[in-house]
C-alpha positions in Angstrom: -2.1 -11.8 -4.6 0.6 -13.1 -2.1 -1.5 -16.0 -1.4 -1.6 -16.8 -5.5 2.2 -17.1 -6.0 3.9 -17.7 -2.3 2.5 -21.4 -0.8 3.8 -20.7 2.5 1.4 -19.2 5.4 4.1 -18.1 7.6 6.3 -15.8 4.7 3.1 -14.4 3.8 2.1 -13.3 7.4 6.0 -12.2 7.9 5.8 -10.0 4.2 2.5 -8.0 5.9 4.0 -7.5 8.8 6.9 -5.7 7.0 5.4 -4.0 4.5 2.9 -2.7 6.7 5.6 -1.3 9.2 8.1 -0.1 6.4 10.4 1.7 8.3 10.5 -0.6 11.6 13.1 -3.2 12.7 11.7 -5.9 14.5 13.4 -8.4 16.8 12.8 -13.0 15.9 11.0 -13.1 19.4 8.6 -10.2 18.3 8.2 -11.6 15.0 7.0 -15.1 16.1 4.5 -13.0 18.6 3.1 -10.8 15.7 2.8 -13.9 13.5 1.5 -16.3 15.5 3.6 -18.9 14.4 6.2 -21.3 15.7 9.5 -20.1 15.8 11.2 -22.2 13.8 9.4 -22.0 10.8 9.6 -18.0 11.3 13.5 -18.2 11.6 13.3 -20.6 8.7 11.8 -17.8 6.6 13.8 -14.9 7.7 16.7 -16.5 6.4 15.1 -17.2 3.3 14.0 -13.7 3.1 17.2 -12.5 4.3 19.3 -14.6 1.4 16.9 -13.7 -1.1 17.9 -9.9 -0.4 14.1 -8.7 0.6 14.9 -8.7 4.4 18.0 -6.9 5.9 19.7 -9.3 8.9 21.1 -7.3 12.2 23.1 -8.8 15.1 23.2 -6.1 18.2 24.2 -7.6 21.2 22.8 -11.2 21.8 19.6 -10.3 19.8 18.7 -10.6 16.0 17.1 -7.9 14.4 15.4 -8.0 11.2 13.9 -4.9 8.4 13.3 -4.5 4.6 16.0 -4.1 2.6 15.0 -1.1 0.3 17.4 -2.0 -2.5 15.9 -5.1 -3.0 15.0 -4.4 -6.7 11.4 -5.3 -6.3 10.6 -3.3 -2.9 8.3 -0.8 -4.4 6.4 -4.0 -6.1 6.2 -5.8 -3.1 4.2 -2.0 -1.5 2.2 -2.1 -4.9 0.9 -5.4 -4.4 0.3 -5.2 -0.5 -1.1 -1.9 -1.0 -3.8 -3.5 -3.3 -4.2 -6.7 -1.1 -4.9 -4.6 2.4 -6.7 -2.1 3.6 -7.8 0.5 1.7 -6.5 -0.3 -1.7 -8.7 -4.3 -1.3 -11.4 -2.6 0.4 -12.1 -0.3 -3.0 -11.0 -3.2 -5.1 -13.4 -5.6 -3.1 -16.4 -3.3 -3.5 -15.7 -1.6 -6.7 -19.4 -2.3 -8.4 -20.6 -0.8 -5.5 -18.7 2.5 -5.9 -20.1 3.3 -9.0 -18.1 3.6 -12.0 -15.1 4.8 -11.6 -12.5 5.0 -14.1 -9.3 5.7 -12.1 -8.8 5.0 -8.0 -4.8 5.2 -6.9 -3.1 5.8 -3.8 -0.3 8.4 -3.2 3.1 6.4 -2.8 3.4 8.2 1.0 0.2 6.7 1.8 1.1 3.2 0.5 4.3 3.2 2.7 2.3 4.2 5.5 4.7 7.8 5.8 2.9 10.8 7.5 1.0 12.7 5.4 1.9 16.8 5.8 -1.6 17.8 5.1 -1.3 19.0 1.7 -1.0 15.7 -0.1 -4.0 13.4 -1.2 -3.9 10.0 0.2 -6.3 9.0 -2.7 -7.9 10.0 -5.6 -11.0 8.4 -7.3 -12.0 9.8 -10.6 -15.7 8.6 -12.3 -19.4 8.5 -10.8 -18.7 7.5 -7.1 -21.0 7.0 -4.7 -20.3 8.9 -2.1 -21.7 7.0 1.1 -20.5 4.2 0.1 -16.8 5.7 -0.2 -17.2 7.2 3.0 -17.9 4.2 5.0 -14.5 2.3 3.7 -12.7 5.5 4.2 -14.2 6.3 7.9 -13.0 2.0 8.7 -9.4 2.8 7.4 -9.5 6.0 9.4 -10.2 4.1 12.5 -7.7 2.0 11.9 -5.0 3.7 11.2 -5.8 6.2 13.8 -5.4 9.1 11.3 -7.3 11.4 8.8 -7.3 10.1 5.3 -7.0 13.0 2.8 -9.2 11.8 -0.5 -10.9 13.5 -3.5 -13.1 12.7 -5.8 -13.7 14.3 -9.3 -15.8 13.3 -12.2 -13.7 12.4 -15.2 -14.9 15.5 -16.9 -12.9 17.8 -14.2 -9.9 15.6 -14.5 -9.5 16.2 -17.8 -10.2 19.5 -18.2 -7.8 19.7 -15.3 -5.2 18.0 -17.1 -5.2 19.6 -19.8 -5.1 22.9 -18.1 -1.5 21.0 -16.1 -3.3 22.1 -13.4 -1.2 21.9 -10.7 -2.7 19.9 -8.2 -3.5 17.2 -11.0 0.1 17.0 -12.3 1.5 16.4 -9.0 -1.1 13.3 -9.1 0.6 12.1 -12.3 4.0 12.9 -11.9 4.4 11.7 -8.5 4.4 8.1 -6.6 1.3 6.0 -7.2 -0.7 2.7 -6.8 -3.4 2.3 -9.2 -6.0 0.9 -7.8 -8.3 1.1 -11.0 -7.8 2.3 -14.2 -5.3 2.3 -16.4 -1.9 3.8 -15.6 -1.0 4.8 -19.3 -4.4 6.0 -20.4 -3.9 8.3 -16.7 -1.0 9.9 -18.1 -1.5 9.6 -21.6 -2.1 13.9 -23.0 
């Protein structure tokens, strides 16, 4: 998606790098490294970035340190969109005849930002006819990845609504809290 609207290489490899490290400042020299671009088209973009509000620009000492600016009125778009372009959220997009039919697929917010998840939370939820090995082998990739557990479940539609319609707790935390729909529509999701 970032490749569709942004014709510049090096702001789209400095956008992952961010959004996939949310919370993380990182220094030009580092940048450039993690990039593998030259330096002067990197600083060129950090200061685009930075005037455009998506980057936040800090001088400490003799170094220039750069993060995401989480007022920048389209930050949670910019995680919805990376979210669906990487990892997990491409790899079920990518391979979604394969998984059978499923009807809805999201990510919990948390999981999107790459925050710690406390265990009780579901990373993802994928609601339809799945099949199962296929599932497993993204989610088992991702895992090794990340270097962490990935919390999913998986429900036929039937369960999910009855579910709803019960406000079963578990469910409406689903729906009331912070998404990425993967598949499916978000309306229809929360629609009674």
């Amino acid at each position: 998606m970032f490749d569709d609207l942004i014709t510049s290489k090096t702001r789209i490899k400095i956008l992952h790098l961010f959004l996939g490290h949310i919370e993380e400042m990182f220094h030009v020299r580092e940048i450039v490294r993690r990039v593998d671009e030259e330096i002067n088209a990197v600083r060129r973009e950090l200061m685009l970035l930075d005037k455009k509000g998506i980057l936040n620009r800090e001088a400490r000492a003799n170094r220039v340190y750069y993060s995401l600016d989480t007022t920048y009125p389209f930050y949670f778009d910019l995680i919805k969109i990376y979210a669906k372009e990487s990892g997990l959220g491409r790899d079920i997009i990518k391979n979604r005849a394969k998984l059978g039919r499923i009807k809805y697929a999201m990510l919990s917010g948390d999981f999107a930002r790459n925050l710690p998840n406390n265990g009780e939370s579901v990373d993802l939820l994928v609601v339809g006819v799945v099949v199962l090995p296929e599932l497993s082998l993204i989610i088992k990739k991702e895992e090794e990845l990340k270097k962490r557990e990935i919390n999913y479940t998986i429900m036929n539609e039937d369960e999910f609504v009855f579910r709803k319609a019960r406000r079963d707790p578990f469910i409406a935390s689903i729906i009331y809290g912070s998404r990425v729909m993967l598949i499916g529509d978000e309306e229809s999701l929360v629609k009674e």
